[in-house]
DOBA-783506 format. One record per residue (C-alpha): residue number from 1; x, y, z. Coordinates in steps of 0.001 Angstrom, whole numbers, plus 524288, in hexadecimal, padded with zeros to 5 digits. Layout:
% residues N
<i->NUM	u->X	v->Y	w->Z> .
...
END
This chain:
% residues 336
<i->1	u->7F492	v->7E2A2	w->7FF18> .
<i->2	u->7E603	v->7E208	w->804C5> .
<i->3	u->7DF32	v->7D54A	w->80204> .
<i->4	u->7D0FA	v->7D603	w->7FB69> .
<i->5	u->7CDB6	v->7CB03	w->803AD> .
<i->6	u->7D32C	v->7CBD7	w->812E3> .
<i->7	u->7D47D	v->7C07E	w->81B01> .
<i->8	u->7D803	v->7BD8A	w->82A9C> .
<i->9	u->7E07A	v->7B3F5	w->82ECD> .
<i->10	u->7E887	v->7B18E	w->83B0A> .
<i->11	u->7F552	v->7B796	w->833E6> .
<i->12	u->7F1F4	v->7C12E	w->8287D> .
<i->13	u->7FC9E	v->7BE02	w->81C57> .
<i->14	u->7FA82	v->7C5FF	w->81134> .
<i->15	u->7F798	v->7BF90	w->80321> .
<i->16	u->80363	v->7C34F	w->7FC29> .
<i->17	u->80163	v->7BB59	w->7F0A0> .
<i->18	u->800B8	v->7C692	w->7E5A7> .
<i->19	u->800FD	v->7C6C7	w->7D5BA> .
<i->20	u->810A2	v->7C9AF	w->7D664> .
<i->21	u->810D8	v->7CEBC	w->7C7AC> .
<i->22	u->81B55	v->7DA1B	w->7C5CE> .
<i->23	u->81A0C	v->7E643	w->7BBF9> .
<i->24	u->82959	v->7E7F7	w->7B74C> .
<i->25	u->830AD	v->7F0E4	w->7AFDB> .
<i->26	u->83A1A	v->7E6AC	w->7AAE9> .
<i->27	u->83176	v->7DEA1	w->7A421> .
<i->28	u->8323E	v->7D2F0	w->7AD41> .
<i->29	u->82404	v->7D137	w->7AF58> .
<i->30	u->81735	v->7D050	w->7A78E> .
<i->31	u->814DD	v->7DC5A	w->7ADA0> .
<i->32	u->81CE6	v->7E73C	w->7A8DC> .
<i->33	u->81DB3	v->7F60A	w->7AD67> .
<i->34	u->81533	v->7FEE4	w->7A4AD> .
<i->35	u->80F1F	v->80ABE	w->7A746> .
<i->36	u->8018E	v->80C73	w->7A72D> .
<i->37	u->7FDD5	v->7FD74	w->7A8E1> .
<i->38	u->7FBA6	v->7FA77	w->7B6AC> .
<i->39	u->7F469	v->7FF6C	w->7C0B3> .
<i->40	u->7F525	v->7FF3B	w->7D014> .
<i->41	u->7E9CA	v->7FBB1	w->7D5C0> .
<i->42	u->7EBB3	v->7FED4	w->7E33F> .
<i->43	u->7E206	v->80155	w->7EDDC> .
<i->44	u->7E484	v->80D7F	w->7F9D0> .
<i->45	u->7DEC2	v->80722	w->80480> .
<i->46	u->7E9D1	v->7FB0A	w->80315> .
<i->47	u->7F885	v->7FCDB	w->807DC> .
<i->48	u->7FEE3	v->7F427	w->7FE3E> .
<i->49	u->7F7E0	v->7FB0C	w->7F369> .
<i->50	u->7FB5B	v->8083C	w->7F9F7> .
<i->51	u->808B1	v->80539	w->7F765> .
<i->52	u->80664	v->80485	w->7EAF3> .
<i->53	u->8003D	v->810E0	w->7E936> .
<i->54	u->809DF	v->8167D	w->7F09B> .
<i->55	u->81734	v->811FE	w->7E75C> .
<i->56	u->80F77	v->81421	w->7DB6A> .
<i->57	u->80D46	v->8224A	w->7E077> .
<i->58	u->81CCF	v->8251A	w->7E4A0> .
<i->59	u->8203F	v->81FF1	w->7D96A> .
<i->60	u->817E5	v->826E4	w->7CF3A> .
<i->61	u->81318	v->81AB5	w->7C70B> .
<i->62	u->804CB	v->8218C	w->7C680> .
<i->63	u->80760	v->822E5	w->7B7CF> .
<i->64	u->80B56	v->8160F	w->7B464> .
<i->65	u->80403	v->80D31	w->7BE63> .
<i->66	u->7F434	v->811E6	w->7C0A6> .
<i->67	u->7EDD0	v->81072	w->7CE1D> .
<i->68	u->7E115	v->8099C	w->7D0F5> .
<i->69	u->7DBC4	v->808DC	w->7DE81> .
<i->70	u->7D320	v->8003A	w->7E58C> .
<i->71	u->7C846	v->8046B	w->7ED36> .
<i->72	u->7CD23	v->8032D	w->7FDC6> .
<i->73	u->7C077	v->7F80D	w->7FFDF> .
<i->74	u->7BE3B	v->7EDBC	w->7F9C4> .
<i->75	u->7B5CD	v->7DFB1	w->7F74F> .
<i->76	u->7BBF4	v->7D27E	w->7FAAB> .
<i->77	u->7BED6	v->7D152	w->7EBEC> .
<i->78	u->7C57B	v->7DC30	w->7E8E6> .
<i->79	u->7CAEF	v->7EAA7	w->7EA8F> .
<i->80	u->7C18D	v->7F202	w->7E0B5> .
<i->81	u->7C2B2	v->7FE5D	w->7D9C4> .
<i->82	u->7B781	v->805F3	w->7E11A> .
<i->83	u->7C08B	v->8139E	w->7E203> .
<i->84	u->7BE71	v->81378	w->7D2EC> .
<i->85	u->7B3AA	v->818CA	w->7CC2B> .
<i->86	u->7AAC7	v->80C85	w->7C7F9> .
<i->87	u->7B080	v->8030B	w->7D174> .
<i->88	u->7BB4D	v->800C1	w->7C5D9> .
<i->89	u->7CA5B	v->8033D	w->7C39A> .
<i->90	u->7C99C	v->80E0C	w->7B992> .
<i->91	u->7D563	v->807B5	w->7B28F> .
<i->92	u->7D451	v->7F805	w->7B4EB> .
<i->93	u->7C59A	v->7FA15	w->7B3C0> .
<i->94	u->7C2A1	v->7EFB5	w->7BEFC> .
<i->95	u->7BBA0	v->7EF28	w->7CB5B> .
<i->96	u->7C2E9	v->7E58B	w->7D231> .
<i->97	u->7D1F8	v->7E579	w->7D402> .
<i->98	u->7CDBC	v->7D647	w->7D41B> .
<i->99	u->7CAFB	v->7D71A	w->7C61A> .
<i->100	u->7DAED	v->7DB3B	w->7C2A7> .
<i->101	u->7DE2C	v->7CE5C	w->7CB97> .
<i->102	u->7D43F	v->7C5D6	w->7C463> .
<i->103	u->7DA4F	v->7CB24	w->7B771> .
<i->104	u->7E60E	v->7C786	w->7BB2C> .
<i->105	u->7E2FB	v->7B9ED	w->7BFF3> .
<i->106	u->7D639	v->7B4B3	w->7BF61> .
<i->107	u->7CFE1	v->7B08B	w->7CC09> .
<i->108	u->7D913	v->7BA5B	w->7D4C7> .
<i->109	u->7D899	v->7B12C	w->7E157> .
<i->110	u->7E0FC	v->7BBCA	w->7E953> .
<i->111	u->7DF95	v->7C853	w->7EE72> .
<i->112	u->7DBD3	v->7D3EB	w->7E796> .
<i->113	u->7E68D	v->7DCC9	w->7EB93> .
<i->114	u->7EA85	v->7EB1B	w->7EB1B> .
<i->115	u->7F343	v->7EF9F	w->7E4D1> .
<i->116	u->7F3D7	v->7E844	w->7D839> .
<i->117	u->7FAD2	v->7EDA6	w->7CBF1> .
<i->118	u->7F209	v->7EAD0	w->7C1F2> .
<i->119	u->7F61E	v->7E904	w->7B15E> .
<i->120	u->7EBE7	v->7F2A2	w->7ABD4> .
<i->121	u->7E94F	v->7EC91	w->79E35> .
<i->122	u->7E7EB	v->7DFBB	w->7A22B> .
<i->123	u->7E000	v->7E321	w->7AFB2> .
<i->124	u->7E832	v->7D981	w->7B6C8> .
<i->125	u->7EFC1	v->7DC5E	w->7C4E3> .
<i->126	u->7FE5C	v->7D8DC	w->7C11B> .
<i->127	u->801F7	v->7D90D	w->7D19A> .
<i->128	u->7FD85	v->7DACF	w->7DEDE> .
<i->129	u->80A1D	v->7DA41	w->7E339> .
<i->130	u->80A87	v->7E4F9	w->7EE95> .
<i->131	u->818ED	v->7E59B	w->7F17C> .
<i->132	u->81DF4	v->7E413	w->7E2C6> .
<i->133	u->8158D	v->7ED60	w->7DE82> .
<i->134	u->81BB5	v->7F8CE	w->7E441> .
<i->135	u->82989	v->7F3BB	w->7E2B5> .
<i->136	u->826C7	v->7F399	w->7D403> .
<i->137	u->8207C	v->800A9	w->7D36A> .
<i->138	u->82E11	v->8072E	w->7D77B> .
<i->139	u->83860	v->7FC98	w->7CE46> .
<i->140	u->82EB4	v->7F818	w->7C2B3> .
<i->141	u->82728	v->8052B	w->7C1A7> .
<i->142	u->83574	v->80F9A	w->7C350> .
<i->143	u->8336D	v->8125B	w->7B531> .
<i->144	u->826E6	v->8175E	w->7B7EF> .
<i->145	u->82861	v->81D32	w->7C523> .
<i->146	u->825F4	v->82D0D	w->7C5B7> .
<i->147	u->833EC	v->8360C	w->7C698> .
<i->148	u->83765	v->83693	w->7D3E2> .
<i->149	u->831F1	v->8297E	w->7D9F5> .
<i->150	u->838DA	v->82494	w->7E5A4> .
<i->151	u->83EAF	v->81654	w->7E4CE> .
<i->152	u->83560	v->80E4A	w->7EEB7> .
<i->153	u->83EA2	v->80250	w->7ECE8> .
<i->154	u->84BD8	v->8060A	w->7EB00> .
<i->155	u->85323	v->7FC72	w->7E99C> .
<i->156	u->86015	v->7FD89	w->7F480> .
<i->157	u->85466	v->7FD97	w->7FE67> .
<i->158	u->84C78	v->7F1D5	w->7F92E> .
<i->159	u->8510A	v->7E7BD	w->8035C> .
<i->160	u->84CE9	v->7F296	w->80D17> .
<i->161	u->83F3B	v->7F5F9	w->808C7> .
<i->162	u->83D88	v->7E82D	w->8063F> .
<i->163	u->8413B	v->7E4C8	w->81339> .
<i->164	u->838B7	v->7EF84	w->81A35> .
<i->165	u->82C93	v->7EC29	w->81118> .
<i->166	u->82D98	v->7DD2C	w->8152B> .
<i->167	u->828DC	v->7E007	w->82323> .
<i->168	u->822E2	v->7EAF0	w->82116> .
<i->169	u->81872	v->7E436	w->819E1> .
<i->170	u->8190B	v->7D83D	w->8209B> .
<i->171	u->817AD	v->7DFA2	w->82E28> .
<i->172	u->81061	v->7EC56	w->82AE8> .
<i->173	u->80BA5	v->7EB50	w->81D87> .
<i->174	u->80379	v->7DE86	w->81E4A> .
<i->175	u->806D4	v->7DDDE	w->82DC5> .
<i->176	u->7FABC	v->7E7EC	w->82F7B> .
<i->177	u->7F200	v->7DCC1	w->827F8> .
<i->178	u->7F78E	v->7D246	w->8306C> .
<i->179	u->7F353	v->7DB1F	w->83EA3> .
<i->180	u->7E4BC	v->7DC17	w->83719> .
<i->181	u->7E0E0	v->7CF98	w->82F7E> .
<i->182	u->7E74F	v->7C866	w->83B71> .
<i->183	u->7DFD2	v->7BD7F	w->83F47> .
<i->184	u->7E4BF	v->7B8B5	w->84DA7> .
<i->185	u->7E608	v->7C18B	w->858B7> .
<i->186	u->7F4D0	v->7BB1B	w->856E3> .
<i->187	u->7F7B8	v->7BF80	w->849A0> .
<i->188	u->7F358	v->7CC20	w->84B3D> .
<i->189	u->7FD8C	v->7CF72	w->855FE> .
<i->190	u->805EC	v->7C963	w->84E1C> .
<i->191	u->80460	v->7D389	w->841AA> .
<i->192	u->80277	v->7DD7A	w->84B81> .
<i->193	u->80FEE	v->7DBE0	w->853BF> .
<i->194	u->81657	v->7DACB	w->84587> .
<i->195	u->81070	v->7E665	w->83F26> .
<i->196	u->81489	v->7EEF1	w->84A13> .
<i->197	u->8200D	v->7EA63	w->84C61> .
<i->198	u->822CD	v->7ED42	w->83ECD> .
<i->199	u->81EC9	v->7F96C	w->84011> .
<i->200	u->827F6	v->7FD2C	w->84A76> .
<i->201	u->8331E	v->7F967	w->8426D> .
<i->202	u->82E71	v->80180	w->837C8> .
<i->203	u->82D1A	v->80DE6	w->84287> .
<i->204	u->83C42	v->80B0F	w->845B5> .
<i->205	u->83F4D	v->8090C	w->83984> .
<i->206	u->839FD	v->81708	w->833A2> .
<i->207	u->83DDE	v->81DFD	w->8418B> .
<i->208	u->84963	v->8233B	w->83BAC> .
<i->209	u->84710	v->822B4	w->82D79> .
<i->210	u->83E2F	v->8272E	w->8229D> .
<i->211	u->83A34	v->81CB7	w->81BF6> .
<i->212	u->83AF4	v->80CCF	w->81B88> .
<i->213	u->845D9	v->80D13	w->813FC> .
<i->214	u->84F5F	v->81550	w->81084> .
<i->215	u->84D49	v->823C2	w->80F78> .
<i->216	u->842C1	v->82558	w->804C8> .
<i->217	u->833C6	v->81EFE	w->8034F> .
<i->218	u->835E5	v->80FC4	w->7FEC7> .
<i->219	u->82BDD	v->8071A	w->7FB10> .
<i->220	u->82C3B	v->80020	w->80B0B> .
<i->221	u->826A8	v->80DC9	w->80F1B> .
<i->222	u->81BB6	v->80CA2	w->80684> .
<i->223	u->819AB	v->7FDE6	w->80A49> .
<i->224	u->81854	v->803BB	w->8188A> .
<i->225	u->810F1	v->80F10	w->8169B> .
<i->226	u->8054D	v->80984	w->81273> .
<i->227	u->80409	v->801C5	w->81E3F> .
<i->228	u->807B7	v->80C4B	w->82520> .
<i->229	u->7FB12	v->8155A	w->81FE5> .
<i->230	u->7F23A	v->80AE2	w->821F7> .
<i->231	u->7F67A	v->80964	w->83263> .
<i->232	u->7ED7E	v->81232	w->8388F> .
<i->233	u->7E065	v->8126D	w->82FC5> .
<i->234	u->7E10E	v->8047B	w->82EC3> .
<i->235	u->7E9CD	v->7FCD5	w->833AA> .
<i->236	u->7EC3F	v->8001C	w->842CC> .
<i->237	u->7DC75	v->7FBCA	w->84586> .
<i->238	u->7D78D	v->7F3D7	w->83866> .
<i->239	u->7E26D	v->7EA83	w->83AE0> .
<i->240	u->7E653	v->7EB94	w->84940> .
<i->241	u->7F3F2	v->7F24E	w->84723> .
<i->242	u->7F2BB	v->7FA2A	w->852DA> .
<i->243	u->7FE3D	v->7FAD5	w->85B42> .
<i->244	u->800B8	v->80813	w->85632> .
<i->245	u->7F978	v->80FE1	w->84D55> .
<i->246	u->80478	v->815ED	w->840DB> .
<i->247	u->8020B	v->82292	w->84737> .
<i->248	u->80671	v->81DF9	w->8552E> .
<i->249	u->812A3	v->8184E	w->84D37> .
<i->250	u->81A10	v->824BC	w->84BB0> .
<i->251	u->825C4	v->821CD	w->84155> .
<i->252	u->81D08	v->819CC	w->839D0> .
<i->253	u->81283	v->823AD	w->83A63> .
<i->254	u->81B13	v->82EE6	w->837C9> .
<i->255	u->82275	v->8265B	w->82BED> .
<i->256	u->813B6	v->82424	w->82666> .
<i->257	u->81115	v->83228	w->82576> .
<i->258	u->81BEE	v->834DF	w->81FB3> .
<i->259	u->819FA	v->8297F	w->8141E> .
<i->260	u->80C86	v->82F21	w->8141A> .
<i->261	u->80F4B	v->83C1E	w->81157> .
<i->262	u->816C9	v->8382E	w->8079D> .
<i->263	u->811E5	v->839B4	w->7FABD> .
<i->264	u->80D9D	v->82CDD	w->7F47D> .
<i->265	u->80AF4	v->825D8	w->80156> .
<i->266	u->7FFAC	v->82F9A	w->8086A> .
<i->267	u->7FAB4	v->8318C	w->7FC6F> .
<i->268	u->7F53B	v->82587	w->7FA40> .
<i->269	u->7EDB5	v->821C7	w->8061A> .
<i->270	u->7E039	v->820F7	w->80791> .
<i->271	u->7DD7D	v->82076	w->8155D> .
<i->272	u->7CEFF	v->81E9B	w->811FC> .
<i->273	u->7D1A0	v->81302	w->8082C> .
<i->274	u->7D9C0	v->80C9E	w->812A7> .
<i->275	u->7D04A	v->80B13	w->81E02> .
<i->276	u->7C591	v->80959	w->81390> .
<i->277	u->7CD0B	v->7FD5F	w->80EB0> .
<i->278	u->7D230	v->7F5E8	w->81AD2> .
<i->279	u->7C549	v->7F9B3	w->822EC> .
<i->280	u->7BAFA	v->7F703	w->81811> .
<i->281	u->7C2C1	v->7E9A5	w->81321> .
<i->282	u->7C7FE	v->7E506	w->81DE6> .
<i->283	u->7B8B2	v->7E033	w->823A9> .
<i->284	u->7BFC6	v->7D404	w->82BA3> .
<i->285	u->7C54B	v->7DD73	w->83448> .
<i->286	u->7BD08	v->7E8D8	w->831BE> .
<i->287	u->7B02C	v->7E22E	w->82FBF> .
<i->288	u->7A7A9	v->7F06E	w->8322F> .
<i->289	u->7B036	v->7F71C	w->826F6> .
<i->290	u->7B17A	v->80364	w->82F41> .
<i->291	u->7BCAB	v->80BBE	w->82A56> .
<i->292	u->7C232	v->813CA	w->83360> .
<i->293	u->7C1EB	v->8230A	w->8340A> .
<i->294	u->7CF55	v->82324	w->83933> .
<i->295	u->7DA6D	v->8272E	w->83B95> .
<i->296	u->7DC6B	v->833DF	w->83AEC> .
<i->297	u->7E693	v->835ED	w->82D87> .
<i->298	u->7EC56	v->84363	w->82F3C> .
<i->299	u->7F768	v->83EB2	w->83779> .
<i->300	u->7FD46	v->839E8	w->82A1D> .
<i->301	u->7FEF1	v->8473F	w->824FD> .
<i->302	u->80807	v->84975	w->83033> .
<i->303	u->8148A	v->84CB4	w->83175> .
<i->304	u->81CDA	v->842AC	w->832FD> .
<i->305	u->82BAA	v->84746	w->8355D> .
<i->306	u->8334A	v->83C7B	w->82E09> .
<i->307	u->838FA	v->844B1	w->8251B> .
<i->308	u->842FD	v->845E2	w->82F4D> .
<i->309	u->84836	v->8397A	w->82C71> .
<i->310	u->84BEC	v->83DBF	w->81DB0> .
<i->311	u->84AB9	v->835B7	w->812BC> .
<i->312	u->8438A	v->83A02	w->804D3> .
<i->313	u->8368F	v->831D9	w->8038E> .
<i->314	u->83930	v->8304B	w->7F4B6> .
<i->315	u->846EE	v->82E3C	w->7F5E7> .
<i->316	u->84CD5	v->83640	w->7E9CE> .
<i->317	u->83F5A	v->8360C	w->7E3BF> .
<i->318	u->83358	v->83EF1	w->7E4C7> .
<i->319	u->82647	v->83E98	w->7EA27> .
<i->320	u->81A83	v->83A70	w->7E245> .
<i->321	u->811CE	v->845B8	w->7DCC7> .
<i->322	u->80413	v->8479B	w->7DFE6> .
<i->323	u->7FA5B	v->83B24	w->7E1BD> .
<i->324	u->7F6FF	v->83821	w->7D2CA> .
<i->325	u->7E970	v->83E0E	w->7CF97> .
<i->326	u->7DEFE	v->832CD	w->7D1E6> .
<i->327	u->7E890	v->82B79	w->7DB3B> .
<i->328	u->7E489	v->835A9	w->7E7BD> .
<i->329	u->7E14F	v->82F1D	w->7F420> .
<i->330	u->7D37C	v->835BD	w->7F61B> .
<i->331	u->7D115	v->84174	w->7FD7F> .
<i->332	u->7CE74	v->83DB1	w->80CE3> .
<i->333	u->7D62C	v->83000	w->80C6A> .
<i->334	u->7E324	v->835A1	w->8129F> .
<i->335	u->7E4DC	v->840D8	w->819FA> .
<i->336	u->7E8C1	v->84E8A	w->810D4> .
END
């Protein structure tokens, strides 16, 4: 979840402190499922919102929970709604995503963080909860969920997923943040030696199998993925993760073309927005704000062969239909 307001220290820990409210189906909370009421407000350029986008998508909750997306820069106060016409979210009617925070609590002292699911009536954001807000998409939003949507979390493979995603973020996910807001020459190499080795556990781990776990698309491939999109344009020089570039890493490179040609995955990243965000925002380590022009993005329209290794990416579901008119990454932010 990217911070409004970075900071360098000698070991990066992420601020995991987050409003933990739940929307239920049961009744159990002040929250409760209801079509219609919430929205997503998510942002491209950030991986833990991506995720979000990305569920949402496989899972065909479009009707019953709208999007809202941040602009990929943004001031020290806030990610703002520039994208939209008049600076404003066209259905919360603010500038700020601050403003849902402060009308939740007054005087918001933490970060302003994407994604947040906000309660549309009363303008307030009912969680930033990263990780709980996926889970609940797929158990406290089934009712909702579009014919043929894969189960992301099923449940005879939850201690494995679970499992997977606990190092995967703490050694790839946020391990990429802990190489690049590293403040000591000693807990850099740290991060570094544990992000990669990591990441060649994850390369034996998919040599000889489709997917993280089990044989269909679970919600730890999606946790990965977005990491995974992010390694080249950003991550391998912004934040000194360059032992191998994703492309030199060739079962994790072939397993993220595969995720990306995928539909609901490819089809929601914005290149652009991405090196926009961490290159324009990021000024302690960037302080020129220089994006990029690179790399070169038409490898990811590859082949990449791992059919081979069987499995159905939606399990006994279906793919998602076409991106949901308005929701289109723009034209020239991925390779066509």
């Amino acid at each position: 979840m990217a911070q409004t307001k970075g900071y360098v220290e000698p070991a990066y820990e992420r601020d995991t402190t987050y409003i933990t409210d739940r929307i239920t189906a049961d009744g159990s909370s002040p929250w409760p499922v209801e079509p219609g009421r919430y929205r997503l407000v998510a942002a491209r350029a950030c991986p833990w919102a991506n995720r979000t986008i990305i569920v949402r998508r496989l899972l065909g909750l479009e009707d019953a929970i709208s999007m809202g997306l941040a602009g990929p820069t943004h001031d020290s106060d806030s990610w703002t709604f520039d994208l939209d016409p008049g600076g404003l979210d066209p259905v919360l009617g603010i500038p700020r995503l601050k403003d849902a925070y402060e009308k939740r609590q007054r005087g918001y002292s933490r970060g302003i963080t994407v994604p947040a699911v906000v309660d549309v009536p009363s303008g307030q954001v009912v969680t930033n909860n990263f990780p709980q807000i996926t889970l609940d998409f797929s158990s406290e939003w089934k009712d909702h969920q579009r014919e043929g949507a894969p189960d992301l979390y099923p449940e005879d493979l939850r201690a494995e997923i679970d499992e997977v995603n606990d190092r995967v973020y703490r050694d790839v996910n946020n391990g990429v943040y802990r190489c690049g807001f590293a403040g000591s020459q000693e807990s850099y190499d740290r991060a570094y030696d544990r992000l990669f080795a990591a990441l060649d556990w994850l390369s034996d781990r998919l040599r000889g199998q489709r997917y993280l776990v089990g044989d269909a698309l679970t919600e730890a491939d999606v946790r990965l993925f977005t990491t995974l999109v992010r390694f080249d344009p950003v991550y391998h020089g912004h934040f000194k993760c360059n032992r191998n570039k994703l492309t030199e890493m060739p079962v994790l490179w072939a397993y993220a073309r595969d995720l990306y040609q995928t539909p609901g995955f490819g089809d929601t990243v914005d290149f652009v927005q991405i090196k926009q965000h961490y290159y324009c925002v990021h000024t302690d380590i960037n302080p020129t704000r220089i994006v990029p022009r690179g790399p070169d993005l038409s490898g990811w329209l590859t082949p990449h062969g791992r059919e081979a290794l069987g499995g159905r990416p939606f399990g006994a579901g279906t793919a998602p239909g076409p991106v949901r008119q308005g929701e289109e990454v723009p034209a020239g932010h991925r390779p066509q």
